[in-house]
C-alpha positions as a Markdown table, in Angstrom:
| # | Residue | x | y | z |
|---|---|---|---|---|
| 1 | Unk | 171.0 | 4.0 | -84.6 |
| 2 | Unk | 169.5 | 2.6 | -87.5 |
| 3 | Unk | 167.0 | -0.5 | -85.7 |
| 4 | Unk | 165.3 | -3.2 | -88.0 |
| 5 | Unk | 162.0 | -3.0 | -86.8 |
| 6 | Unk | 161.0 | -6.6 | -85.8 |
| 7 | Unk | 156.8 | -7.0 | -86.2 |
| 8 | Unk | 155.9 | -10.3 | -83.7 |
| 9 | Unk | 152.5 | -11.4 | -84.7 |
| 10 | Unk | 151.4 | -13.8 | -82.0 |
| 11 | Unk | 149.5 | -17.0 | -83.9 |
| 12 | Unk | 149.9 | -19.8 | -82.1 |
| 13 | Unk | 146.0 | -19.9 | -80.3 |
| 14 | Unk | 143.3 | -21.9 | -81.5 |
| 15 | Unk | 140.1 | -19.9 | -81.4 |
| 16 | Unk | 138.0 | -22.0 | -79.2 |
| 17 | Unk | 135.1 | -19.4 | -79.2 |
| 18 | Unk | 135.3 | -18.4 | -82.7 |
| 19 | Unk | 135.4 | -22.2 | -83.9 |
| 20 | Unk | 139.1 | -22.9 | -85.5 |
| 21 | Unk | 141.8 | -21.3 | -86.6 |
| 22 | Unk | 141.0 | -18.0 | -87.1 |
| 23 | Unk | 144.3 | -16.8 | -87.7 |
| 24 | Unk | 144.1 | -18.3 | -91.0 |
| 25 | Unk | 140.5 | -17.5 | -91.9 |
| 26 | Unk | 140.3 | -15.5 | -95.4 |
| 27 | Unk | 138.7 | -12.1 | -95.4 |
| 28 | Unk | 138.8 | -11.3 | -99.6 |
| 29 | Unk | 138.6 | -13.5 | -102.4 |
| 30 | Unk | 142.4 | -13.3 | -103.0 |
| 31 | Unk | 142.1 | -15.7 | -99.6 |
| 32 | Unk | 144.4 | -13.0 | -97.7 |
| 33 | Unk | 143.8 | -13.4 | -93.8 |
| 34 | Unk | 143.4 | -10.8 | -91.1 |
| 35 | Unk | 147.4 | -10.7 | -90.3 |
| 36 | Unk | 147.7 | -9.9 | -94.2 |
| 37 | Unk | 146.8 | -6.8 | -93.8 |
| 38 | Unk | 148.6 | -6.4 | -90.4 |
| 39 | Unk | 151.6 | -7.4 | -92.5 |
| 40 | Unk | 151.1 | -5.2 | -95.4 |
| 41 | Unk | 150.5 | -2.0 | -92.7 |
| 42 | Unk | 153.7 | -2.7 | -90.8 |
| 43 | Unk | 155.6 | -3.2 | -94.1 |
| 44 | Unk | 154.2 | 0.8 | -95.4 |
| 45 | Unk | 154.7 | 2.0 | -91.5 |
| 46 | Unk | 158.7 | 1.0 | -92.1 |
| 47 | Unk | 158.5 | -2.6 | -90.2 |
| 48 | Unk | 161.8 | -4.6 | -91.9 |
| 49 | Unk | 160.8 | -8.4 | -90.7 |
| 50 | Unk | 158.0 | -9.8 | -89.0 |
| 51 | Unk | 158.4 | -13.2 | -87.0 |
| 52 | Unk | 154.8 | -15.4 | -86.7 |
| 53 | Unk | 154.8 | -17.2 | -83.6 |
| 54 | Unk | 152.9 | -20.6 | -84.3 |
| 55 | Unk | 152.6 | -23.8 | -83.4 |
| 56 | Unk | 155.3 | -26.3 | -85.0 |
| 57 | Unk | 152.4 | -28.5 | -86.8 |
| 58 | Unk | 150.9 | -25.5 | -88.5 |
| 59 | Unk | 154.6 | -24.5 | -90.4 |
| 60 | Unk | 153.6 | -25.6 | -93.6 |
| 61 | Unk | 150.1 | -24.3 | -93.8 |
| 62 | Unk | 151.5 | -20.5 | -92.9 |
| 63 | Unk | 154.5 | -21.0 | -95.5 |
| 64 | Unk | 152.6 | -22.1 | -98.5 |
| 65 | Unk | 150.1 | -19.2 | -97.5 |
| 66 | Unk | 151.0 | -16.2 | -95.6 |
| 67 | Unk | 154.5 | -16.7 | -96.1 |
| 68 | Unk | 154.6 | -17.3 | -100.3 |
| 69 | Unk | 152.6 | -14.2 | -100.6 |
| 70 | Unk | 155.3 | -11.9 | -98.8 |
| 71 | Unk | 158.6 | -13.8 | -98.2 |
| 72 | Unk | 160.0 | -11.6 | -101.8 |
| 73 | Unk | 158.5 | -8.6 | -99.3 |
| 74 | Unk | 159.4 | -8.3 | -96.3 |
| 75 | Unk | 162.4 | -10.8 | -93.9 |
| 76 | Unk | 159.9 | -13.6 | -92.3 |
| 77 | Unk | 160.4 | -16.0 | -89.9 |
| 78 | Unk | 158.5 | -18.5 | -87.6 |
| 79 | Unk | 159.0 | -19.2 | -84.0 |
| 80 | Unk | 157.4 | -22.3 | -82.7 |
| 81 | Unk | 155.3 | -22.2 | -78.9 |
| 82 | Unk | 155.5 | -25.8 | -77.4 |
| 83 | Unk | 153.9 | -26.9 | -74.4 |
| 84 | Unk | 157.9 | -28.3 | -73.0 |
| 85 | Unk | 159.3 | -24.7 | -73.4 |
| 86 | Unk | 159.2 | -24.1 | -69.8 |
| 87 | Unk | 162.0 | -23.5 | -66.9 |
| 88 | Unk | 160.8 | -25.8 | -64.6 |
| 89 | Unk | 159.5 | -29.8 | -66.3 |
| 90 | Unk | 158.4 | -30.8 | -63.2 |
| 91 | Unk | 155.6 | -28.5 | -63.4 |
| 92 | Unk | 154.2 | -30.3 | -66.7 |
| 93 | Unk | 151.5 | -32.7 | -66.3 |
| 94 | Unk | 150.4 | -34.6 | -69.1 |
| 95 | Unk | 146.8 | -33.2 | -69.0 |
| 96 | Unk | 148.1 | -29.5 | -69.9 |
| 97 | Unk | 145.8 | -28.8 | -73.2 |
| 98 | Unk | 147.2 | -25.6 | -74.0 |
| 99 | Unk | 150.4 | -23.4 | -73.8 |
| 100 | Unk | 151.9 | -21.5 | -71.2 |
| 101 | Unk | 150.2 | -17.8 | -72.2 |
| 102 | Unk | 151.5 | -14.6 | -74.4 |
| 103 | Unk | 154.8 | -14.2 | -72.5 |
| 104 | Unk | 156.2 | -17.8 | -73.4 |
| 105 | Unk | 154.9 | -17.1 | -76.8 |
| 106 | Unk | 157.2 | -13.5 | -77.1 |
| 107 | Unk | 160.0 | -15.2 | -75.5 |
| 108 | Unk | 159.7 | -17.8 | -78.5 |
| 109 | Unk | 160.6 | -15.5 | -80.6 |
| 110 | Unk | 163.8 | -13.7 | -78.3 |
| 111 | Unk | 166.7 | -15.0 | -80.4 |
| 112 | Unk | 165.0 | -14.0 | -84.3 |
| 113 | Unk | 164.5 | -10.2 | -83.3 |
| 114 | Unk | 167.3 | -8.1 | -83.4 |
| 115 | Unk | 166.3 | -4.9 | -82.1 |
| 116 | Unk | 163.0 | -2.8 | -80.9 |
| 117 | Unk | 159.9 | -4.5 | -81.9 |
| 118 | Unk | 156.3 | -4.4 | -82.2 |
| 119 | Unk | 153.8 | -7.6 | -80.8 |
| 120 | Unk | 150.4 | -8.0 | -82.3 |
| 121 | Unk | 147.3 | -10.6 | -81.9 |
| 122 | Unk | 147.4 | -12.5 | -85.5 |
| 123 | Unk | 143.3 | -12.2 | -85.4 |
| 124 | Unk | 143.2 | -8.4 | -85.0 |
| 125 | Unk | 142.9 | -5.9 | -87.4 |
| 126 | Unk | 144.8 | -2.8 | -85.9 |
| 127 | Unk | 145.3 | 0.0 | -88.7 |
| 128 | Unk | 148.1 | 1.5 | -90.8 |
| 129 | Unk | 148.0 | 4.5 | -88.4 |
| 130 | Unk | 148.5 | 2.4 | -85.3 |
| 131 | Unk | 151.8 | 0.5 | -86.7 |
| 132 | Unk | 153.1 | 4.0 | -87.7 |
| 133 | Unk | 152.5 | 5.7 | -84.3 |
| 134 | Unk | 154.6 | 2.4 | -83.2 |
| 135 | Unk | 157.2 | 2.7 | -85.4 |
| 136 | Unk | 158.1 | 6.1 | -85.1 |
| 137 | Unk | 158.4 | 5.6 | -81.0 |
| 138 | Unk | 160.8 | 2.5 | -81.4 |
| 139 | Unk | 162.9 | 4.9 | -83.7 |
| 140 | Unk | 162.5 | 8.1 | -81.5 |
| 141 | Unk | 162.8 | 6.7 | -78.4 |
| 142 | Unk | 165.9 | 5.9 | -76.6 |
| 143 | Unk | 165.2 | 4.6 | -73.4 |
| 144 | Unk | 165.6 | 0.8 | -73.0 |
| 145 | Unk | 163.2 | 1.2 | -70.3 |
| 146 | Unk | 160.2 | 2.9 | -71.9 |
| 147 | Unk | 157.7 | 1.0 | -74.1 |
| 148 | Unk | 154.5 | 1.8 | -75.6 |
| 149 | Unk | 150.9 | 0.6 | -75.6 |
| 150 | Unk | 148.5 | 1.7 | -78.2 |
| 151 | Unk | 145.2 | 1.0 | -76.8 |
| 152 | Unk | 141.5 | 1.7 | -78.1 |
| 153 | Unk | 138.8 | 3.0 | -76.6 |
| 154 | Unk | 135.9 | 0.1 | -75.7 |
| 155 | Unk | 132.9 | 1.2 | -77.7 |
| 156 | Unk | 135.1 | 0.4 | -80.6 |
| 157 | Unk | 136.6 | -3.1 | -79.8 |
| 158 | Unk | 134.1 | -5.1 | -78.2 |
| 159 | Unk | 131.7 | -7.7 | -79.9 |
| 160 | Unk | 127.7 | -7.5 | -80.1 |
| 161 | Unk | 127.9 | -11.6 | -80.2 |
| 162 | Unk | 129.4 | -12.1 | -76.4 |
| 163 | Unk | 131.8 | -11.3 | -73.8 |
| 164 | Unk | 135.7 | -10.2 | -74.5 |
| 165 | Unk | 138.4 | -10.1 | -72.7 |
| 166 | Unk | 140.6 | -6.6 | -72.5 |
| 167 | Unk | 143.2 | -5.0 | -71.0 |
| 168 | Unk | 141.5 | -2.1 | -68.9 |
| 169 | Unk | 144.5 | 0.8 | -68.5 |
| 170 | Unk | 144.7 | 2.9 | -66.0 |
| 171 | Unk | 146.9 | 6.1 | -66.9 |
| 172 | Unk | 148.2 | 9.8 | -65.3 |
| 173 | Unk | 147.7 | 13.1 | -67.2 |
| 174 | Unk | 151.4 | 12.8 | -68.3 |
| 175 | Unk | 150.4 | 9.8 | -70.9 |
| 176 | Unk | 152.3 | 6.6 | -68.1 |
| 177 | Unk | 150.1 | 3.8 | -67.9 |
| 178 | Unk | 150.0 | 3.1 | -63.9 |
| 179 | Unk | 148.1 | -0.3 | -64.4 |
| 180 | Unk | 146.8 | -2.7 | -67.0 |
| 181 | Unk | 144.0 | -4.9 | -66.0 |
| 182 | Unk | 143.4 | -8.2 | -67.3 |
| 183 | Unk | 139.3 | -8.4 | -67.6 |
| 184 | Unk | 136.3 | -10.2 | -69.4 |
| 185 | Unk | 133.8 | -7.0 | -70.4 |
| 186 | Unk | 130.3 | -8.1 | -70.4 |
| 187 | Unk | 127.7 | -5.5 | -71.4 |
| 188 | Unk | 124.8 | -5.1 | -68.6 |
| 189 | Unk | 121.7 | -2.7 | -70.6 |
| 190 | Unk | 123.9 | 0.4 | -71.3 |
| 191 | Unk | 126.9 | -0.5 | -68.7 |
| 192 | Unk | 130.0 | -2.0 | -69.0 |
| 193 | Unk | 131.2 | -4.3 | -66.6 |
| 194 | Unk | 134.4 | -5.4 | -66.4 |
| 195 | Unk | 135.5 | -8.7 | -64.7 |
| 196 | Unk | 139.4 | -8.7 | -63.2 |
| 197 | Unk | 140.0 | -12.1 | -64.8 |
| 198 | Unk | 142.5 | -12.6 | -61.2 |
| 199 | Unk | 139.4 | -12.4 | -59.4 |
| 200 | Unk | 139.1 | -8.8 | -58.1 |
| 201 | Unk | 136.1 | -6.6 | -57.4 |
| 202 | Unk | 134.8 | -6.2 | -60.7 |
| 203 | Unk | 134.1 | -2.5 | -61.8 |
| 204 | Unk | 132.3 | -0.6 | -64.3 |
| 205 | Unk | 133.7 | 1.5 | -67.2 |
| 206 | Unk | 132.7 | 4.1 | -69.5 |
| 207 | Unk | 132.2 | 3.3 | -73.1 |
| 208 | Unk | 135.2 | 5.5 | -74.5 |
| 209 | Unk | 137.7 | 4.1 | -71.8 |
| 210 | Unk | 141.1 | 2.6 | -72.9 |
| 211 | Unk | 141.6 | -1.2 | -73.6 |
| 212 | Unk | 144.7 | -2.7 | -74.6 |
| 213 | Unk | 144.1 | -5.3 | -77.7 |
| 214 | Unk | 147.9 | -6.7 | -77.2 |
| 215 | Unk | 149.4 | -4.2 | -79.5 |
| 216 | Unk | 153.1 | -2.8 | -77.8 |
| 217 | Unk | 155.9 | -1.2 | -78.9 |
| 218 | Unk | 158.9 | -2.5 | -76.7 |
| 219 | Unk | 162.3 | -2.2 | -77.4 |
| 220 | Unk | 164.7 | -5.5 | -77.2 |
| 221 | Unk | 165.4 | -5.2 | -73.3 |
| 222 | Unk | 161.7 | -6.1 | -72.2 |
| 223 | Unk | 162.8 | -10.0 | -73.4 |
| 224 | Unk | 165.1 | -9.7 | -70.1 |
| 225 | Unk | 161.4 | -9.0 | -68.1 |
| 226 | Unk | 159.6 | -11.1 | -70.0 |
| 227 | Unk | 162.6 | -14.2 | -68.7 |
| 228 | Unk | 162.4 | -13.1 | -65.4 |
| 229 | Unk | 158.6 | -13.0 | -65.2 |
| 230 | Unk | 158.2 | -16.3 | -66.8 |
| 231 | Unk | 160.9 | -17.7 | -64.5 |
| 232 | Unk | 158.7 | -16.7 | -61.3 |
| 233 | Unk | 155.8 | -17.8 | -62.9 |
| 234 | Unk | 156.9 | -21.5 | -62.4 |
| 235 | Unk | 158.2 | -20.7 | -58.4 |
| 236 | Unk | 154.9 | -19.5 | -57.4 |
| 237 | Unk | 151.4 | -20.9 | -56.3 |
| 238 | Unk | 150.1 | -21.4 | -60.2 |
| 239 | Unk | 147.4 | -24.2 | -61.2 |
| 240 | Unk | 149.8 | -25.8 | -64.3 |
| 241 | Unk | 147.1 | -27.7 | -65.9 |
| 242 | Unk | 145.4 | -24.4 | -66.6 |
| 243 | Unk | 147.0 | -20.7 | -65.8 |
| 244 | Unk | 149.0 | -18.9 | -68.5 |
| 245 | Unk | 151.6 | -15.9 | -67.9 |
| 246 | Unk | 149.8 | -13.0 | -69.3 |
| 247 | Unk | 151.4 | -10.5 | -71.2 |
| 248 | Unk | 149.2 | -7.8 | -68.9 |
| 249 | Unk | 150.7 | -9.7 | -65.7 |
| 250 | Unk | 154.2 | -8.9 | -66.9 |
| 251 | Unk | 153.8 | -5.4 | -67.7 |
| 252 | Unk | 151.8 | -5.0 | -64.6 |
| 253 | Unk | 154.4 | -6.2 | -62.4 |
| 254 | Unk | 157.2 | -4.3 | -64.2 |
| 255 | Unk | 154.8 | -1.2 | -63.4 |
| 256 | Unk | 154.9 | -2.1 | -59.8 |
| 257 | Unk | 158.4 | -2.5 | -59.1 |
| 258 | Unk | 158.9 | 0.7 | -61.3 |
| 259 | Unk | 161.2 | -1.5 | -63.8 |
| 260 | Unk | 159.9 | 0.0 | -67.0 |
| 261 | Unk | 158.1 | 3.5 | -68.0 |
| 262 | Unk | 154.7 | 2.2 | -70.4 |
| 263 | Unk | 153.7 | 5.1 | -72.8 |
| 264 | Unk | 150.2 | 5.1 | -74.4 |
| 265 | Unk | 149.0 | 6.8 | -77.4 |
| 266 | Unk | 145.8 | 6.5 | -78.9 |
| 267 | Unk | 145.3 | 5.4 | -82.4 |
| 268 | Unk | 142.4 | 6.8 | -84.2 |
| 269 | Unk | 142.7 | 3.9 | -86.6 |
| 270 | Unk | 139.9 | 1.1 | -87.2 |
| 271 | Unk | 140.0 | -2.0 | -85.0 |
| 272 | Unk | 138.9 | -5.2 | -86.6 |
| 273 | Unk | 138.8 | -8.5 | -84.5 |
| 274 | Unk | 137.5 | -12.0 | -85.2 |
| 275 | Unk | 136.2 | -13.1 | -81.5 |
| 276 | Unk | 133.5 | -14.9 | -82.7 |
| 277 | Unk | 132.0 | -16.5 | -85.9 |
| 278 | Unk | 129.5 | -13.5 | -86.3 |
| 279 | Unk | 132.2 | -11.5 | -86.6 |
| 280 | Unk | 133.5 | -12.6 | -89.6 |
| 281 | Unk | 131.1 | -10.9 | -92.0 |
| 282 | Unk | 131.6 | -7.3 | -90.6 |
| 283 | Unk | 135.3 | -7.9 | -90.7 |
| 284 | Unk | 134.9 | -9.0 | -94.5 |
| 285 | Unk | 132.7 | -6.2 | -95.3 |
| 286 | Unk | 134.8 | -3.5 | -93.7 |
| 287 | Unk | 137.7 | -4.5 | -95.6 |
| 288 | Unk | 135.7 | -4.3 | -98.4 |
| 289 | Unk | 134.6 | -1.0 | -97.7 |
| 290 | Unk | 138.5 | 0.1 | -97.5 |
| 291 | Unk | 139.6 | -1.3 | -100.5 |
| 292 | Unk | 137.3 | 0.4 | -102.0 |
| 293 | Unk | 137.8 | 3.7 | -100.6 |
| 294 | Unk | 141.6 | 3.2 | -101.9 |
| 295 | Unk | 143.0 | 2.6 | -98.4 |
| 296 | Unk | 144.5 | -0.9 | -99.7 |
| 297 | Unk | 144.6 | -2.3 | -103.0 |
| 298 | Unk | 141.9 | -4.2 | -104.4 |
| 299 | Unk | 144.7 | -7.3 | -104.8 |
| 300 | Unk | 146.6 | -6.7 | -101.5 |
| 301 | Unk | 150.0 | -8.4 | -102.9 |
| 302 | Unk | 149.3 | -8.4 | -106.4 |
């Protein structure tokens, strides 16, 4: 079957630690953002539409920006995360600050993607490589149950300015992810430490282990998980003015009950992310560097 590849570029977070709204911070002096290039990778790796999951008030900024520069390029639509989205009302209180997590924003978009899709952080940088290895999964692979993770190893993701917060995977020799691990990694001389952000024993990693940076391959059935998970998130013992349903959570829990098979492949690709301020100048000098070396034009959409 011929799929339309759906890219879902999650948006809707304000960078609290990085000081704004990162997601629409330029990186070249056409003014092109991070998910510019995430856009223009997914569009060469065979991507047919991407959907930007935003909040409602930012609509206008991301159409007369992101969206005039590829609308005549690629399908685009916007799916809005809102803070009443929820299954249960009685669980919102009027001093919830922020929305429910990265499964409510997925879910979002359920009803604009059509078929097997890829979801992505707006404010990370993953490669071309990365969104072909993705691609040629969602077309190869015809299992509704089997999804993919392309992670990264941690030496290559983390940030020299403060702590981050990373999937840790856990894996067999067959390439199955047995567990993803929500945690904040904190460096401690030359140690890694990572934090289980549910509050678990924290544990130390080596510097080339696997992290997931929110970059999946699913095909259309994980929205019926997603639904279910988010639905139990609202039944259980939660703190609603602060605790999100994690992306991580879900996949975690679909590993446990054995409801889904997560494949992992390692992309030898560059990672760029925006975490903090400081980042910014690496980010804009790397992309520098690679427009240079002919890996993107030197006037992305022009």
């Amino acid at each position: 079957m011929n799929e339309k590849l759906t890219l879902v570029v999650m948006a809707a977070g304000m960078g609290s630690r990085f000081g704004g709204l990162k997601q629409i911070t330029p990186v070249d002096e056409d003014n092109n953002f991070l998910l510019d290039y995430s856009v223009y990778d997914a569009i060469k790796a065979g991507f047919q539409k991407v959907v930007f999951i935003i909040k409602e008030e930012n609509l206008d900024v991301f159409k007369e920006t992101v969206g005039k520069r590829i609308e005549d390029k690629i399908e685009v639509d916007y799916a809005f995360q809102k803070m009443d989205d929820i299954p249960d009302l009685t669980k919102l209180s009027d001093d919830r600050v922020k929305p429910w997590g990265t499964v409510q924003a997925i879910l979002c978009a359920k009803d604009l993607v059509p078929s097997s899709f890829a979801v992505i952080n707006a404010d990370d940088f993953y490669g071309y490589e990365s969104y072909a290895i993705t691609a040629r999964f969602l077309k190869d692979n015809h299992d509704d149950n089997t999804h993919l993770a392309i992670p990264y190893p941690i030496n290559r993701v983390d940030s020299k300015y403060g702590s981050v917060k990373r999937g840790v995977l856990f894996y067999d020799e067959a390439g199955n992810v047995e567990k993803i691990i929500e945690c904040s990694i904190t460096h401690e001389g030359d140690k890694i430490l990572a934090q289980p952000l549910n509050g678990d024993k924290e544990f130390y990693i080596e510097d080339n282990h696997p992290v997931s940076m929110n970059m999946f391959g699913f095909k259309h059935s994980f929205f019926n998980k997603l639904e279910s998970y988010f639905n139990d998130f609202f039944k259980e013992d939660n703190d609603f003015l602060k605790d999100e349903a994690l992306l991580p959570d879900c996949i975690l829990k679909c590993l446990d009950n054995n409801e889904i098979t997560l494949k992992y492949e390692t992309s030898n690709a560059d990672w760029l992310g925006m975490t903090y301020k400081e980042d910014l100048d690496f980010v804009i000098e790397k992309l520098n560097e690679k427009r240079n070396n002919n890996e993107y034009p030197q006037h992305l959409w022009k």
